[in-house]
C-alpha positions in Angstrom: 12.3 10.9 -6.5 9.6 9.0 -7.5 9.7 6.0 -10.1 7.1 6.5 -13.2 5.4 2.7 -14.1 2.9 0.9 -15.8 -0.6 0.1 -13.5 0.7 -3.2 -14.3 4.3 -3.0 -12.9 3.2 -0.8 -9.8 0.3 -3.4 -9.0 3.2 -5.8 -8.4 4.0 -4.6 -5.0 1.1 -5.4 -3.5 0.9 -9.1 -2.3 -1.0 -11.6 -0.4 -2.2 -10.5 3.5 -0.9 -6.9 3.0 -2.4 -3.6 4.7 -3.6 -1.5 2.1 -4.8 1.9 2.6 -6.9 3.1 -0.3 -8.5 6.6 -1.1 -11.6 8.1 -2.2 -15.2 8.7 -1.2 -17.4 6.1 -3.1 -14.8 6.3 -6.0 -14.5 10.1 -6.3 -10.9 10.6 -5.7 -10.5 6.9 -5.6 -7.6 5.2 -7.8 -9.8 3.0 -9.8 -7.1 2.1 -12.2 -4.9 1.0 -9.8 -8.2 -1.0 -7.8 -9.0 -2.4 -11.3 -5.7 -3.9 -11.9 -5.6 -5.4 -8.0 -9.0 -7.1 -8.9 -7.1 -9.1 -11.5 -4.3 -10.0 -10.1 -4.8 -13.4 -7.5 -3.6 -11.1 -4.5 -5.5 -12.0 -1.2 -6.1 -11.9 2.5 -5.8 -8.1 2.2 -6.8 -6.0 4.9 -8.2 -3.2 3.4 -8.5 0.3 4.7 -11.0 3.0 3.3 -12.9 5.8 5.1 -16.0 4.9 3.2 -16.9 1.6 1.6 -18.0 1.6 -2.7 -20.6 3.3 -4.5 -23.6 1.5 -4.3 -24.9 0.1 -7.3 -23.2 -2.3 -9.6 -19.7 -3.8 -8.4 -17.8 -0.8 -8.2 -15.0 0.3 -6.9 -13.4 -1.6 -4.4 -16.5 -3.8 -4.3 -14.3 -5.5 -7.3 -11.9 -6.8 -4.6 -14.4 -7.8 -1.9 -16.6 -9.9 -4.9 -13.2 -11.5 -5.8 -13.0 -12.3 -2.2 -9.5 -11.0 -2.2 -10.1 -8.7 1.2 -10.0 -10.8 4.7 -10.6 -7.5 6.6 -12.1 -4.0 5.8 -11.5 -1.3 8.2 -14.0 2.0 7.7 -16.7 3.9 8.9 -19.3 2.1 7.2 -20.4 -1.1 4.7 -23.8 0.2 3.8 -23.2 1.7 0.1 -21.1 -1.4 -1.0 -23.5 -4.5 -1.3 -20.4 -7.1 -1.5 -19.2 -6.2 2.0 -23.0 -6.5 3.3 -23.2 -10.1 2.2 -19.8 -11.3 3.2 -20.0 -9.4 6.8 -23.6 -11.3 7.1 -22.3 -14.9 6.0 -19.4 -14.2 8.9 -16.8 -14.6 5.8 -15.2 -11.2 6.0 -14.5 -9.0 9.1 -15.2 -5.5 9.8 -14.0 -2.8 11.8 -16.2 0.0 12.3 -14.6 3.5 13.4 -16.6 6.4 12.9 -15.6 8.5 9.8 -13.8 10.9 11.5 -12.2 9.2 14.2 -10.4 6.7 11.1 -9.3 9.4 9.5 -7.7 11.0 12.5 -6.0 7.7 13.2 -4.6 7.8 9.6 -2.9 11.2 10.8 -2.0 9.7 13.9 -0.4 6.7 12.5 2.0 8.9 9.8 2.7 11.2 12.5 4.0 8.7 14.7 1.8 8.7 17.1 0.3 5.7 19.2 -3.7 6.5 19.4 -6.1 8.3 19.2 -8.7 9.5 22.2 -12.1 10.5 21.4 -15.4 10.3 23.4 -17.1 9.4 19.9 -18.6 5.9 19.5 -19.1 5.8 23.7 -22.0 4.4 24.7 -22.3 2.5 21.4 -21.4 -0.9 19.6 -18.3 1.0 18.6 -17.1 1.0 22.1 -17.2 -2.7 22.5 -13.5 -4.2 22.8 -11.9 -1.0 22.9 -9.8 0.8 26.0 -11.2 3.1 27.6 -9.2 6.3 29.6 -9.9 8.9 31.9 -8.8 13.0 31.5 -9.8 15.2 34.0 -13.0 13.5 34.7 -14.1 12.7 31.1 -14.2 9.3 29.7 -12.7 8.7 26.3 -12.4 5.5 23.8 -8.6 4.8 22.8 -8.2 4.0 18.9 -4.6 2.9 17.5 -3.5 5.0 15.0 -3.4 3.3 12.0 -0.8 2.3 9.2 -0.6 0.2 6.1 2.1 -1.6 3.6 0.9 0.3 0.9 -1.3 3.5 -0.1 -3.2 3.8 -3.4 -3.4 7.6 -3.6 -5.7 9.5 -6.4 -3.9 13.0 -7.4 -5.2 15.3 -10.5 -2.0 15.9 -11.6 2.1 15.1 -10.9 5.0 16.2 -11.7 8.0 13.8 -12.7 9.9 14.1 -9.3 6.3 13.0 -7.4 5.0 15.8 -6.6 0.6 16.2 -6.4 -2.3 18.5 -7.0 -5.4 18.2 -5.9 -8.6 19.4 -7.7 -11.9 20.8 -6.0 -12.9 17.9 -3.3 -10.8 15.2 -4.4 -8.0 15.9 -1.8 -9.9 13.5 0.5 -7.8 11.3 2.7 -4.8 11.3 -0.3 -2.8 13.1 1.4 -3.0 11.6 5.5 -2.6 8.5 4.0 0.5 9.6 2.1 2.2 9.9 5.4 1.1 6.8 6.8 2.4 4.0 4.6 5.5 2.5 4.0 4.9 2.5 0.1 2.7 5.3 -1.4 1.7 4.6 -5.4 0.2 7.9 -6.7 -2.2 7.2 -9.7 -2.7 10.7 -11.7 -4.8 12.1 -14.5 -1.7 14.0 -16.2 1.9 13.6 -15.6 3.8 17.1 -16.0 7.3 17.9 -16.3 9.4 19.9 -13.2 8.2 23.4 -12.8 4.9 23.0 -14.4 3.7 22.9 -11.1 3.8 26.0 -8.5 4.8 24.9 -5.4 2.2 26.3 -3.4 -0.4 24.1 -5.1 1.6 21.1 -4.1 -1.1 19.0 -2.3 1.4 16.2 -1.4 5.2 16.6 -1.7 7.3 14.6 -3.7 9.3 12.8 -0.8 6.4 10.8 0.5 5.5 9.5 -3.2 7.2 6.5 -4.7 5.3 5.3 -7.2 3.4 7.8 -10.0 1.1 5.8 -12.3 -0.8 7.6 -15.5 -4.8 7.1 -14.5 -8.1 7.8 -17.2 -8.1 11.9 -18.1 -10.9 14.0 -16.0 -12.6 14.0 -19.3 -12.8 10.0 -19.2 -13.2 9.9 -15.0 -16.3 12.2 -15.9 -17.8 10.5 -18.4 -17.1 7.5 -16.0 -19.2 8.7 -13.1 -21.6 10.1 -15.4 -22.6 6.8 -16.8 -22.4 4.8 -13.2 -25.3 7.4 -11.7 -27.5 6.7 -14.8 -26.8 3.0 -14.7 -27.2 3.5 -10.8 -31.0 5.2 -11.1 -31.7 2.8 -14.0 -31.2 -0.2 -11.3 -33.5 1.4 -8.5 
């Protein structure tokens, strides 16, 4: 059964040179609450795991944690939407490791199904390909990527029940719920917390047993508005 906290309280189990696996697709189904509250703590040397890097824009996002220069390392499939991670990859003061969109989140999968790697012909033949293994099946030549866990997920739900249990609403499902199964402590930040029952169990995005930590995130109302006002402030900056 999960344990309801404060952002505050659940942001305490994350400390310094942690893997941290974090949701979203340039802060849609991101937990920006839970982000936020990292980004003022003094937690650091974080290796940080994302599909996608932050909106572009103004510091957004997880950008907050790369400007604080909290992150060592930052494991996705890109860095060119977040301009923090352009500047610190350029200056040689924060790594990268690019694997293809895809490919990262199959690795995800792979890493909470227990399974050692992943084997994919994508990225051959590019700078992806550098430093990796390579194997051979049946003639056809394949890169070899590690499948992929973390100390901690930061998962964005729509709604939960008390026990743990998730919804997901239109395309926020994302990654939330691979990288539910591929940490060793999985906080859930939610719009609305329900009581047991309230939710039918075949819209259960992410069961209960892999959720420890429930946290109460901003209303859709107030995540709209949000995003709302960040693509105005966005085109205004163009």
């Amino acid at each position: 059964m999960a344990e309801i906290k404060t952002v505050q309280e659940a942001v305490e189990n994350i400390k310094d040179g942690m893997k941290v696996m974090t949701a979203g697709f340039l802060g849609v189904g991101a937990p920006l609450k839970m982000i936020d509250a990292l980004a003022e703590t003094d937690v650091k040397n974080l290796t940080l795991i994302q599909a996608v890097s932050a909106h572009p824009g103004e510091t957004h996002d997880i950008g907050k944690l790369v400007a604080n220069k909290q992150i060592k390392k930052f494991v996705g499939a890109h860095i060119g939407t977040c301009p923090e991670i352009q500047e610190q990859y350029n200056a040689r003061e924060l790594e990268v490791e690019f694997i293809p969109m895809g490919t990262i989140v199959e690795c995800i999968r792979a890493g909470g199904a227990g399974l050692g790697a992943v084997i994919t012909p994508t990225g051959l033949g590019t700078e992806i390909e550098k430093g990796r293994d390579k194997l051979t099946v049946e003639g056809k030549e394949y890169l070899v990527f590690p499948a992929i866990k973390a100390d901690v997920a930061l998962i964005k739900g729509f709604k939960a029940d008390k026990l743990g249990n998730i919804v997901y609403r239109g395309t926020t499902k994302g990654t939330n719920t691979i990288m539910a199964l591929a940490a060793d402590l999985v906080i859930a930040e939610v719009d609305e917390i329900v009581e047991v029952g309230e939710i039918p169990p075949d819209s259960v995005g992410t069961p209960a047993i892999l959720v420890d930590i429930i946290v109460q995130g901003d209303s859709i109302e107030d995540r709209t508005k949000y995003f709302e006002d960040l693509w105005i402030r966005t085109k205004k900056m163009k």
